[in-house]
N, C-alpha and C positions, 0 to 999 in steps of 0.2 A: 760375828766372825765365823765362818766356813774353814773347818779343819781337813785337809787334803794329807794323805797319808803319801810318804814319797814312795817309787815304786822301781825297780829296776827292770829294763829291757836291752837286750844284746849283749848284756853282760858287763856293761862298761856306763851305759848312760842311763841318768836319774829322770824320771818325769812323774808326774805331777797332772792331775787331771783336770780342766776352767769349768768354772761353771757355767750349768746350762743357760741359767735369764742372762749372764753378761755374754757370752754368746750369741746370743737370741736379740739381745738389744744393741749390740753394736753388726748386727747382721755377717757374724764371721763364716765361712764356707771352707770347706776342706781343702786343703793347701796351701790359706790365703797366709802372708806372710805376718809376723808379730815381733814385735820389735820387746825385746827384753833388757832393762837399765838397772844396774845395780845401783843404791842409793848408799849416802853414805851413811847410814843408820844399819845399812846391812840387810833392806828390805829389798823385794825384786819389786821393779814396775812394769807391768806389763800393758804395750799400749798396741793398738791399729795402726797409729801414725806414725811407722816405719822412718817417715823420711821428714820428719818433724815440722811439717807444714804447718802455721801458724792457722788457729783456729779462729775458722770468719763468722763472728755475733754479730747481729742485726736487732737491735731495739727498736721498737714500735710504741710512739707516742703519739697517742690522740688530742685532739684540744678543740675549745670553741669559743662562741665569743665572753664563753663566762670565766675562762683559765686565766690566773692571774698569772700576768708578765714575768714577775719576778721570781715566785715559785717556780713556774716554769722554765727560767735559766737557771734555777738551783736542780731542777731536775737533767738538766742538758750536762752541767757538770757533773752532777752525779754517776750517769750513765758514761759519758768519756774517763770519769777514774777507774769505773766498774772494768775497763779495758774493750768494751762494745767497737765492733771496727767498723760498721755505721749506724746511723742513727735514722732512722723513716720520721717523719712529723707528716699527721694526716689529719684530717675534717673532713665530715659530712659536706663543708657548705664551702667556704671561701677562709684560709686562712686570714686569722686581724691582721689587723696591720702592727698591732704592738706585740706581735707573738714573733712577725719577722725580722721586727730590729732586734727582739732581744739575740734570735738567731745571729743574726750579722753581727750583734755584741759578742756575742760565745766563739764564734769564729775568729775575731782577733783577738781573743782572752785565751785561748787554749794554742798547742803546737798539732797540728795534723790534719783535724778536722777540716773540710771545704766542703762546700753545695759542689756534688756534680747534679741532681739533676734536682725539677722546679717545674712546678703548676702550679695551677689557681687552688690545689685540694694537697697538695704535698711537697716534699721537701725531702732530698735523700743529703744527709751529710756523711761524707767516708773519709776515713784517715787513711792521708795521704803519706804518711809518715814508715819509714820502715824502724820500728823500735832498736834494730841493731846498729842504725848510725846513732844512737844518743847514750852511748856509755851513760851509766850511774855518778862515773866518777868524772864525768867531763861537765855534767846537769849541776852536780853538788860544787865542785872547782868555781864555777861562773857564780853559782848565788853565792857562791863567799864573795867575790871580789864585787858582784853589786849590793848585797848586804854590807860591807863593809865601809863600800862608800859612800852608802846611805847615811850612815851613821856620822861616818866624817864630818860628809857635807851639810845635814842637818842640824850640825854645832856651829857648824862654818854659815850656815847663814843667820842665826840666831846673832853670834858676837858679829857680822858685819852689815846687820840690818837687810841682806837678802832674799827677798821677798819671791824673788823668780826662780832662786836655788833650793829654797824649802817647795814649791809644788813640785818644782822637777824631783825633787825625794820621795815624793807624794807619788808619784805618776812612776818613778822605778817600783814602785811595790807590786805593779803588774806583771813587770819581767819576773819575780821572784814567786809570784804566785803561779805562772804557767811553769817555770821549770821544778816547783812543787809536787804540780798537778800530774805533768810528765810522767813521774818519779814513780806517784802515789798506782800511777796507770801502771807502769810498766809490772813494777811489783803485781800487783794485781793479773796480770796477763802471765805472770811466770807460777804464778800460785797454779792456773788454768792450765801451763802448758811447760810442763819442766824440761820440754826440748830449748825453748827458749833461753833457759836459763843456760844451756850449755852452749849455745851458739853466743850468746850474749858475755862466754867466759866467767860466771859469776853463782857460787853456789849459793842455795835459799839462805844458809846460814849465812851469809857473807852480806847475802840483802835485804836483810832486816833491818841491819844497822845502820844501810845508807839510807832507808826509810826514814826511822826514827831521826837520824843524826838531821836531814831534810828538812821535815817538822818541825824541829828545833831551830833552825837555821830560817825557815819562814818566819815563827814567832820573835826573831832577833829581829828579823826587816818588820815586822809590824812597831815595833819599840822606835825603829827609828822613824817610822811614817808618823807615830806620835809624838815624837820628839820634833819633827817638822810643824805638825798643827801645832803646836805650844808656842815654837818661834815667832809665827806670824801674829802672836797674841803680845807682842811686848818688842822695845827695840833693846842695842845694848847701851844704853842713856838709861834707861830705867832699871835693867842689872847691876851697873856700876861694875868699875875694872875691876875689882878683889874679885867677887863671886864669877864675873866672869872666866878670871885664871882657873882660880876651883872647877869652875865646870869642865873648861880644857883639860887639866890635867886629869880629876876623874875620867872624861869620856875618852881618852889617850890611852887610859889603862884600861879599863875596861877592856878594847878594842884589842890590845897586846894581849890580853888574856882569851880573847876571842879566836888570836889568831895561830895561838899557842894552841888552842884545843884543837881546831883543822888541821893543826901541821900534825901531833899528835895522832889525828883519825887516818891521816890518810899514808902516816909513815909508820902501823899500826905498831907505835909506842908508849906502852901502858906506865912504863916511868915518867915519861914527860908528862902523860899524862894526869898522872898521880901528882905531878908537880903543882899542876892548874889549879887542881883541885883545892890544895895545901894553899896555896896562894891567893883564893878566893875573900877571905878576911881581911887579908893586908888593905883592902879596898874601901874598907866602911869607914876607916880613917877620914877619906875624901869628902863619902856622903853627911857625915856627924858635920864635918865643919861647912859642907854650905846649911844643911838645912839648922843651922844654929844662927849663920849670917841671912838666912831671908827672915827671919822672925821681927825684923824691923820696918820689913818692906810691907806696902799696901796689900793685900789680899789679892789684886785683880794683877800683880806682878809675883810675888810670893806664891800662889795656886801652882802658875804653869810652869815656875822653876822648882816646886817640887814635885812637878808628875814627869819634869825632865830627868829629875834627878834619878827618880825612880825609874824610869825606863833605861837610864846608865847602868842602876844597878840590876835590874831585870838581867841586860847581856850579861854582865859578869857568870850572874847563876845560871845563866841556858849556859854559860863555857861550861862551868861545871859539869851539867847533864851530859856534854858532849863527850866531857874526858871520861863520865863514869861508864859511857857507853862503850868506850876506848876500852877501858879495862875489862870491862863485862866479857866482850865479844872476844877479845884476846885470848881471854883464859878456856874457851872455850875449843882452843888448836886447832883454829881453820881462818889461814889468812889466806887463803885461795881468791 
């Protein structure tokens, strides 16, 4: 840290001298104008970017015929959470062919990105997305109501033998991953460019915990995509009606306790929230008495309704995390 000694000039105003290499590196000239943000920490930000123009990153990925597919779409995601606003893909020689489906995969997996342009050697993807039409709190809202009905419908097709409602559960996990990914982006873009955060109405403290809360909220819809795969492993003839009610009513509650901690998050109410919390237990009741009733069932029935059962009680304890995240961030006096 560089200690700047404050200085007075005209008798009335404070200044303060920049230093010369951040000068020298953002090439500032005499008169040019600099935008000054008071943070709420009480620290000044001093930036170039007067007029908060979103900063345009270009990643450059090379690849050839030895780059593995799939790697390679872990790196395309990686780079679009990174907040990169396009992405260049190039070759010496001829892009594979399986380098461009995985492209055309990452295109309908992600919100933004599209091919504008295309040769035989490259590939430019740009997000077409402006991040301020996608509120935090509009991304998080939606994966509640498709997490949640994952979960529903995933019990819903176990008890009624539905075989085409457990993949369509399967196949919502996608929607919940891109509004994730959204999420994980934008954060990521506002860490880079704290004008963002101001246009977008939302301070860093404030979106951390739609981060997190996010995270949590995808890991609920993975429970229910595994709660999906288990279904299709057994009908309800092989559950028998008793364990099947158990299962309903556990995954009922649970689900109420899920939905308790979103109401909680987003009416930032750290009693209610504290409630969730406190009411987390009342729920093992549930799990004790199926997993005492499959103990008679065959192994290749018995398995998958206790990895169901477990993924019921999974949500319950992500509510938890949700509500302690409630309290955490509360106490912290910025519900901005």
């Amino acid at each position: 840290m560089e200690i700047r000694r404050v200085q007075m000039t005209g008798g009335s105003s404070y200044v303060i001298t920049l230093p010369k290499t951040w000068i020298a590196s953002l090439n500032v000239k005499k008169n040019d104008p600099l935008g000054v943000l008071v943070q709420p920490d009480g620290t000044l930000l001093v930036t170039k970017n007067v007029n908060g123009d979103q900063i345009h990153r270009v990643k450059e990925l090379m690849v050839d015929n030895q780059t593995d597919p799939q790697y390679f779409l872990r790196l395309l995601i990686g780079t679009y959470i990174a907040g990169y606003n396009a992405i260049r893909i190039s070759t010496k020689e001829r892009i594979p062919g399986q380098i461009r489906i995985k492209i055309r995969e990452f295109s309908g997996m992600v919100i933004g990105p599209e091919c504008v342009e295309e040769t035989e050697q490259s590939i430019l993807l740009k997000d077409l997305l402006n991040p301020l039409e996608m509120p935090f709190e509009n991304s998080l809202k939606r994966m509640f109501v498709i997490v949640k009905g994952m979960h529903h419908d995933a019990i819903e097709a176990l008890l009624k033998d539905d075989t085409a409602l457990a993949e369509d559960v399967i196949d919502r996990d996608n929607d919940v991953d891109r509004l994730f990914w959204l999420i994980a982006r934008q954060t990521n873009m506002i860490m880079q460019n704290i004008h963002l955060s101001r246009k977008m109405n939302i301070s860093i403290v404030r979106m951390l915990p739609y981060y997190q809360v996010g995270r949590i909220m995808e890991r609920v819809g993975d429970h229910g995509v595994r709660t999906a795969h288990n279904a299709r492993k057994m009908t309800s003839e092989d559950i028998g009606p008793d364990i099947s009610a158990h299962l309903l009513t556990a995954s009922n509650a649970a689900i109420a306790v899920f939905e308790k901690s979103i109401e909680s998050f987003f009416n930032h109410d750290s009693i209610k929230a504290n409630r969730v919390i406190e009411s987390i237990h009342q729920l093992e009741e549930n799990y004790s008495v199926i997993n005492e009733e499959i103990l008679n069932l065959p192994a290749t029935v018995a398995v998958p309704i206790r990895n169901i059962t477990d993924s019921i009680r999974r949500t319950g304890e992500y509510s938890a995390d949700i509500a302690e995240n409630v309290i955490n961030y509360e106490m912290m006096g910025d519900s901005n």
